[in-house]
Backbone as XML, in Angstrom:
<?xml version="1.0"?>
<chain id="A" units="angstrom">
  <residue number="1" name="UNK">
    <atom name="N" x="0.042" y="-19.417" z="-9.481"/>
    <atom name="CA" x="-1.132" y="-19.055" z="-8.701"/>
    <atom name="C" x="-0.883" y="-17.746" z="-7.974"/>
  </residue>
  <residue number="2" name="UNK">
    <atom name="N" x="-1.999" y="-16.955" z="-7.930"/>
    <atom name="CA" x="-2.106" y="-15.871" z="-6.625"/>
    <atom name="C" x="-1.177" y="-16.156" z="-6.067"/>
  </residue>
  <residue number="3" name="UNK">
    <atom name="N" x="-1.488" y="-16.809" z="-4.811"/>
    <atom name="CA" x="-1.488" y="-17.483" z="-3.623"/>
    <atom name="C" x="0.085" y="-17.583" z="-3.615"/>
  </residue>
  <residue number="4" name="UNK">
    <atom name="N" x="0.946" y="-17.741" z="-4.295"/>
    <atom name="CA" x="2.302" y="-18.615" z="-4.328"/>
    <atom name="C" x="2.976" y="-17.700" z="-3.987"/>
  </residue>
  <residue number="5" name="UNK">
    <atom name="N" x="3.707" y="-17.397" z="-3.026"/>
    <atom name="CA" x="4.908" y="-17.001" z="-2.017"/>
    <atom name="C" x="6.492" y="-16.589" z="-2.965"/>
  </residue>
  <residue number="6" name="UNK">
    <atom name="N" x="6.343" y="-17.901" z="-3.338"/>
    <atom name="CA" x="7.791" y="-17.296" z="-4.329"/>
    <atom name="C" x="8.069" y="-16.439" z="-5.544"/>
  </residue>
  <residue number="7" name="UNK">
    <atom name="N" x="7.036" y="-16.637" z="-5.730"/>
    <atom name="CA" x="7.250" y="-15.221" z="-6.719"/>
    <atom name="C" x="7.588" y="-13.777" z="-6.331"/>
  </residue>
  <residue number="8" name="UNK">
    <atom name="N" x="7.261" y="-13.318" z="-4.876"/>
    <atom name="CA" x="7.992" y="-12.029" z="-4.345"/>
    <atom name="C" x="8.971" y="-12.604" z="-3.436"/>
  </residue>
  <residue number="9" name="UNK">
    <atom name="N" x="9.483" y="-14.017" z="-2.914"/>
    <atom name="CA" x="10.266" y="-13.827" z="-1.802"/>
    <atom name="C" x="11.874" y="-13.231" z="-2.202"/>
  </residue>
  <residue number="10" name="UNK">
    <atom name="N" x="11.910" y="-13.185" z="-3.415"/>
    <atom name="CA" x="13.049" y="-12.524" z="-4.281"/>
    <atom name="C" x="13.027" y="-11.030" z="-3.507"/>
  </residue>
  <residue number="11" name="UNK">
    <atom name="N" x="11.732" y="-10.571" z="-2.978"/>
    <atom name="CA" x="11.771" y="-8.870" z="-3.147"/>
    <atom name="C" x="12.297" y="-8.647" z="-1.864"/>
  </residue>
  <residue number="12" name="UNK">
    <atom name="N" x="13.191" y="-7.356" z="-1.753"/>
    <atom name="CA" x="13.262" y="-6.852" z="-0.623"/>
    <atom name="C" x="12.039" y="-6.185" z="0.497"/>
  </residue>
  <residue number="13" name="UNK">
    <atom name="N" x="11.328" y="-5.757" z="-0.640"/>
    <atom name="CA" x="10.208" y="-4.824" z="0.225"/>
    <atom name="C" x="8.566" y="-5.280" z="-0.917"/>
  </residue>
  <residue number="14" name="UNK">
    <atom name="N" x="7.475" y="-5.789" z="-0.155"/>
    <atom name="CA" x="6.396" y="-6.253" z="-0.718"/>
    <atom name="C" x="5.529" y="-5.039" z="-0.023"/>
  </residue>
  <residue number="15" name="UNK">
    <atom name="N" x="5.062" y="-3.998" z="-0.765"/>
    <atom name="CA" x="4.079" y="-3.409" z="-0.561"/>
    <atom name="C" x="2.690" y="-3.406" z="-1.830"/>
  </residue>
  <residue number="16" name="UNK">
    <atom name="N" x="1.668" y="-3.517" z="-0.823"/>
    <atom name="CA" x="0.150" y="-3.266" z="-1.772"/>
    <atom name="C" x="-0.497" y="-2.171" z="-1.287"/>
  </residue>
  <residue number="17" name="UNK">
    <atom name="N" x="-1.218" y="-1.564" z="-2.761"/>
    <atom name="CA" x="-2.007" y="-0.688" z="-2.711"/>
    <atom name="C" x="-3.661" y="-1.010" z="-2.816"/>
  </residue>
  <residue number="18" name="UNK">
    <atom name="N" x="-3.946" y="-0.481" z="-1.591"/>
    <atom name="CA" x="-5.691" y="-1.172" z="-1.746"/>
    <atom name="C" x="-6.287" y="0.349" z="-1.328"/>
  </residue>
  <residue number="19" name="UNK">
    <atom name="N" x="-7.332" y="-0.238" z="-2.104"/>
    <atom name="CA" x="-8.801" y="0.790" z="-0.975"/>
    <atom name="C" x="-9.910" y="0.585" z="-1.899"/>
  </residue>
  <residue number="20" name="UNK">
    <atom name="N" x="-10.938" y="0.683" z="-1.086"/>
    <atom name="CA" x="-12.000" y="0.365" z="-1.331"/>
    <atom name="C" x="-13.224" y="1.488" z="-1.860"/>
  </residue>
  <residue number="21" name="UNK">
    <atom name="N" x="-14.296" y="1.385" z="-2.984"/>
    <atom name="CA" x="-14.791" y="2.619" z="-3.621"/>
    <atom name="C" x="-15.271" y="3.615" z="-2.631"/>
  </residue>
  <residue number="22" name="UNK">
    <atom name="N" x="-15.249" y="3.931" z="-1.424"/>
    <atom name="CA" x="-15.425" y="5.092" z="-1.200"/>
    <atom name="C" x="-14.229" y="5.625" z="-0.916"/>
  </residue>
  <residue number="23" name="UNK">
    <atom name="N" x="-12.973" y="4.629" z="-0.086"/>
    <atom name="CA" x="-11.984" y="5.470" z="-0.016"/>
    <atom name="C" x="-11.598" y="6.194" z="-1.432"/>
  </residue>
  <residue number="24" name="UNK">
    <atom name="N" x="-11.936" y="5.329" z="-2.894"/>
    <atom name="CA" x="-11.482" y="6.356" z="-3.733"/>
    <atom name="C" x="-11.792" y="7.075" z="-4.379"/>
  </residue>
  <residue number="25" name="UNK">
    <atom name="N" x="-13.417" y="7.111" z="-3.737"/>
    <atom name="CA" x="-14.217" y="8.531" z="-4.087"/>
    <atom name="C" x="-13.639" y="9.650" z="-3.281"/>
  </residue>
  <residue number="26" name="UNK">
    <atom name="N" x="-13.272" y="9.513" z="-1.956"/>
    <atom name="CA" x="-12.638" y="10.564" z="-1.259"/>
    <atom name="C" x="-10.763" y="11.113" z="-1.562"/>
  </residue>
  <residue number="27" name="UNK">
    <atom name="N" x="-10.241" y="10.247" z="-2.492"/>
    <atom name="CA" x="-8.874" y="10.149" z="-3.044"/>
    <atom name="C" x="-8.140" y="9.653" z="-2.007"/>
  </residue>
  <residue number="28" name="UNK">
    <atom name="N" x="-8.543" y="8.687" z="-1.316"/>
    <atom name="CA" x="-7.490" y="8.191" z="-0.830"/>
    <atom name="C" x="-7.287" y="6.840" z="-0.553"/>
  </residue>
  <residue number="29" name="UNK">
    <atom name="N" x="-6.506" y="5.958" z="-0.026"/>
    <atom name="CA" x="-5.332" y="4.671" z="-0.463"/>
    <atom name="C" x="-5.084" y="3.896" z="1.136"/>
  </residue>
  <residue number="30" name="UNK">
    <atom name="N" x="-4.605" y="2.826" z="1.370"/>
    <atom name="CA" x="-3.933" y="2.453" z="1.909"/>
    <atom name="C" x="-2.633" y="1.602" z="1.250"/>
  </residue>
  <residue number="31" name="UNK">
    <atom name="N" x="-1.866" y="1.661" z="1.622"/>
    <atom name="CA" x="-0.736" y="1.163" z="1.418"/>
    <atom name="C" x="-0.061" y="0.072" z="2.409"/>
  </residue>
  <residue number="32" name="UNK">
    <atom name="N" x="-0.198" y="-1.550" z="2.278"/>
    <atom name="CA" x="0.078" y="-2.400" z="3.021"/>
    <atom name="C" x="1.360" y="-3.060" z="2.878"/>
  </residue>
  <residue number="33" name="UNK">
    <atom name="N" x="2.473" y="-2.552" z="3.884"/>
    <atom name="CA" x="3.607" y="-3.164" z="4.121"/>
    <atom name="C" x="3.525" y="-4.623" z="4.117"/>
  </residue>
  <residue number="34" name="UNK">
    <atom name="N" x="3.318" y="-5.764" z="3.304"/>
    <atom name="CA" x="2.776" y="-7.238" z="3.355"/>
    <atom name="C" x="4.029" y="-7.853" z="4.476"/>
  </residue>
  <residue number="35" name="UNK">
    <atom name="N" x="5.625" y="-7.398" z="4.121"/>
    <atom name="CA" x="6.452" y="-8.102" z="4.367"/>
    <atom name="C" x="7.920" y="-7.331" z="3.623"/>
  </residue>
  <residue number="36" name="UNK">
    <atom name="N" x="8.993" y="-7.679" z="4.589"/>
    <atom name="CA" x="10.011" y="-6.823" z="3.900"/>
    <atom name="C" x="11.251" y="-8.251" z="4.301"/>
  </residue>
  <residue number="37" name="UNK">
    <atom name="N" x="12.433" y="-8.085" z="3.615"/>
    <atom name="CA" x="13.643" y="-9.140" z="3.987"/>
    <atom name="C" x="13.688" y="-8.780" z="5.534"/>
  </residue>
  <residue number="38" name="UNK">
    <atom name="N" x="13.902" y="-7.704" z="6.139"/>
    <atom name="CA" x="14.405" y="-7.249" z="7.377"/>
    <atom name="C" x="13.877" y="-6.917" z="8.307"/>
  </residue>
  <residue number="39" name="UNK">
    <atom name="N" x="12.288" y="-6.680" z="7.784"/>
    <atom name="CA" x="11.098" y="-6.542" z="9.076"/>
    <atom name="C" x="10.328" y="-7.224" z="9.163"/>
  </residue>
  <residue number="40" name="UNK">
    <atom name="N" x="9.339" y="-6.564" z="10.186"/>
    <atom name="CA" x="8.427" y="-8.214" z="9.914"/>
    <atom name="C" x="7.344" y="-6.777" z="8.899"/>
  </residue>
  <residue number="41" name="UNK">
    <atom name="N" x="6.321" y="-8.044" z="8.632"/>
    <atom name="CA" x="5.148" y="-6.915" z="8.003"/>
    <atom name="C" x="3.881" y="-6.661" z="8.875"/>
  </residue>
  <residue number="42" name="UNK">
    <atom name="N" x="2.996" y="-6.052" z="8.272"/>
    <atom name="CA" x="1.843" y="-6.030" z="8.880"/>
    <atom name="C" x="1.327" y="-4.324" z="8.865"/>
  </residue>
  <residue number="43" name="UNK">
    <atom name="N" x="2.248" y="-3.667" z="8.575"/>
    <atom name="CA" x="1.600" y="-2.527" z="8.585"/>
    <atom name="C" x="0.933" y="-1.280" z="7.854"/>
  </residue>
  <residue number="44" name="UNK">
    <atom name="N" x="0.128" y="-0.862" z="7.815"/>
    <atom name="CA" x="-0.526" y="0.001" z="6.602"/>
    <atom name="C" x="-0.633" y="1.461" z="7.035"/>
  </residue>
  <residue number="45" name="UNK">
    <atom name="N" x="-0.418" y="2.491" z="6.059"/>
    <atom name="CA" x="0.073" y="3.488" z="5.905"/>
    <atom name="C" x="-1.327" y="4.088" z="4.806"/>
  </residue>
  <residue number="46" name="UNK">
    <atom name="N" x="-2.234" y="4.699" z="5.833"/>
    <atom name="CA" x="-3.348" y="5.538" z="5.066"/>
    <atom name="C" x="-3.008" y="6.809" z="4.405"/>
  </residue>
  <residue number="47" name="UNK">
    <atom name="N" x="-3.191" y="7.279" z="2.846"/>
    <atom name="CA" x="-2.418" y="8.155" z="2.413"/>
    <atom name="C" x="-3.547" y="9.179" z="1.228"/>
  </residue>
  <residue number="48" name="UNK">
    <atom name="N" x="-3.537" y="10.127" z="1.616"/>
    <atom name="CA" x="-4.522" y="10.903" z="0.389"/>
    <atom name="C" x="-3.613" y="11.569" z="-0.637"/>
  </residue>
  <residue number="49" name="UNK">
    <atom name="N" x="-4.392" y="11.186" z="-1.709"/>
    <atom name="CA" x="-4.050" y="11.022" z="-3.035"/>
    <atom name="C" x="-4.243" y="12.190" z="-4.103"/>
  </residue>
  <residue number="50" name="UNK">
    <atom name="N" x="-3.970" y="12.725" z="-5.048"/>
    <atom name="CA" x="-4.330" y="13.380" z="-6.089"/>
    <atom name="C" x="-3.714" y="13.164" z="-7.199"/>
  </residue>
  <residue number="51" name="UNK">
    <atom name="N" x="-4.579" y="11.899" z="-7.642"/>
    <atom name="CA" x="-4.634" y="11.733" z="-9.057"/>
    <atom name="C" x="-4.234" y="12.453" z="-10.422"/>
  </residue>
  <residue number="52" name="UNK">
    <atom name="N" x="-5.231" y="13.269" z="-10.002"/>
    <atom name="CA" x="-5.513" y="14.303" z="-11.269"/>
    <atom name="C" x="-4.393" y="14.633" z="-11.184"/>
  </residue>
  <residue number="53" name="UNK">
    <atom name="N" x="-3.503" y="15.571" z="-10.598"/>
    <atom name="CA" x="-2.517" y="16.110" z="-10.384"/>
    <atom name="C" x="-1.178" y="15.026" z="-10.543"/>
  </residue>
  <residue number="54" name="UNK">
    <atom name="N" x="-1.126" y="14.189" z="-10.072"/>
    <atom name="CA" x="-0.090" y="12.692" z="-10.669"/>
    <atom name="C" x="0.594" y="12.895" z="-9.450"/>
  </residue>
  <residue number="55" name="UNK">
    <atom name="N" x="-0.321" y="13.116" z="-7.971"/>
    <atom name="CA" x="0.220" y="12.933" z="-6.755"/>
    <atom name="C" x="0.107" y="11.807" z="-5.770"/>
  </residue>
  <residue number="56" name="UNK">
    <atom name="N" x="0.937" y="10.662" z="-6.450"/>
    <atom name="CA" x="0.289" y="9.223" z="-5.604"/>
    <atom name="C" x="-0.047" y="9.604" z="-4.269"/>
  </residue>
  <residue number="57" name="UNK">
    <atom name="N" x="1.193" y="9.739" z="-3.496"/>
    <atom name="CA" x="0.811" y="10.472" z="-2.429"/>
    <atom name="C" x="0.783" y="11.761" z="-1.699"/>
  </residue>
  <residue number="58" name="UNK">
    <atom name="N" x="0.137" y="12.405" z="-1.353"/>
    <atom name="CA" x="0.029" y="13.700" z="-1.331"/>
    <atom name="C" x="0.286" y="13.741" z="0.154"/>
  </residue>
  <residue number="59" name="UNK">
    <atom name="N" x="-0.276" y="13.633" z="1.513"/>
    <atom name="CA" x="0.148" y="13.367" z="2.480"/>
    <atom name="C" x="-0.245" y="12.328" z="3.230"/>
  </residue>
  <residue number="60" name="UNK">
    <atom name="N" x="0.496" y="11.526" z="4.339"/>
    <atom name="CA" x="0.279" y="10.866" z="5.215"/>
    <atom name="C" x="-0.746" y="11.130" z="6.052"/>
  </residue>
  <residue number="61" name="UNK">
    <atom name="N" x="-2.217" y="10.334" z="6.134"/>
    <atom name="CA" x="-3.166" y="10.513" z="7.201"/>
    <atom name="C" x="-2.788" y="9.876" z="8.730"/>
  </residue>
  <residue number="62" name="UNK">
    <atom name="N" x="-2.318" y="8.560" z="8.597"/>
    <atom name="CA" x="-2.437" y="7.671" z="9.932"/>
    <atom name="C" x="-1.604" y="6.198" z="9.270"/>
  </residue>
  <residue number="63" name="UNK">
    <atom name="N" x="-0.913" y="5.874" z="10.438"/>
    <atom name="CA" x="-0.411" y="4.695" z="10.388"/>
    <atom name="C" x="-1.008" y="3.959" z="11.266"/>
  </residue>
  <residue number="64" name="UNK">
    <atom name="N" x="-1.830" y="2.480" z="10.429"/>
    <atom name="CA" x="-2.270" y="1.425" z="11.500"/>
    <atom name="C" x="-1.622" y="0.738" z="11.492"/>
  </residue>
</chain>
């Protein structure tokens, strides 16, 4: 299932990439720290993007 925990608790570092269609009409991403072995999680890292160019991330906007 989705939902099931153990399949990443193996990982050191669980990050997701989301955003929603306008953020990626404007090229850009958030990136959600879910959870790491050594921190806690919770935090997301807004990041503009260029694709075209094969620049996942291009620079850092804001950390929430």
């Amino acid at each position: 299932a989705a939902d099931n925990i153990e399949k990443v608790r193996i990982a050191d570092l669980v990050i997701t990439i989301n955003k929603t269609e306008e953020e990626e009409a404007k090229g850009e991403a958030r990136l959600y720290f879910a959870g790491s072995r050594n921190q806690k999680g919770g935090v997301s890292i807004r990041v503009k993007q260029n694709l075209e160019q094969m620049r996942f991330i291009e620079r850092i906007m804001d950390v929430l």
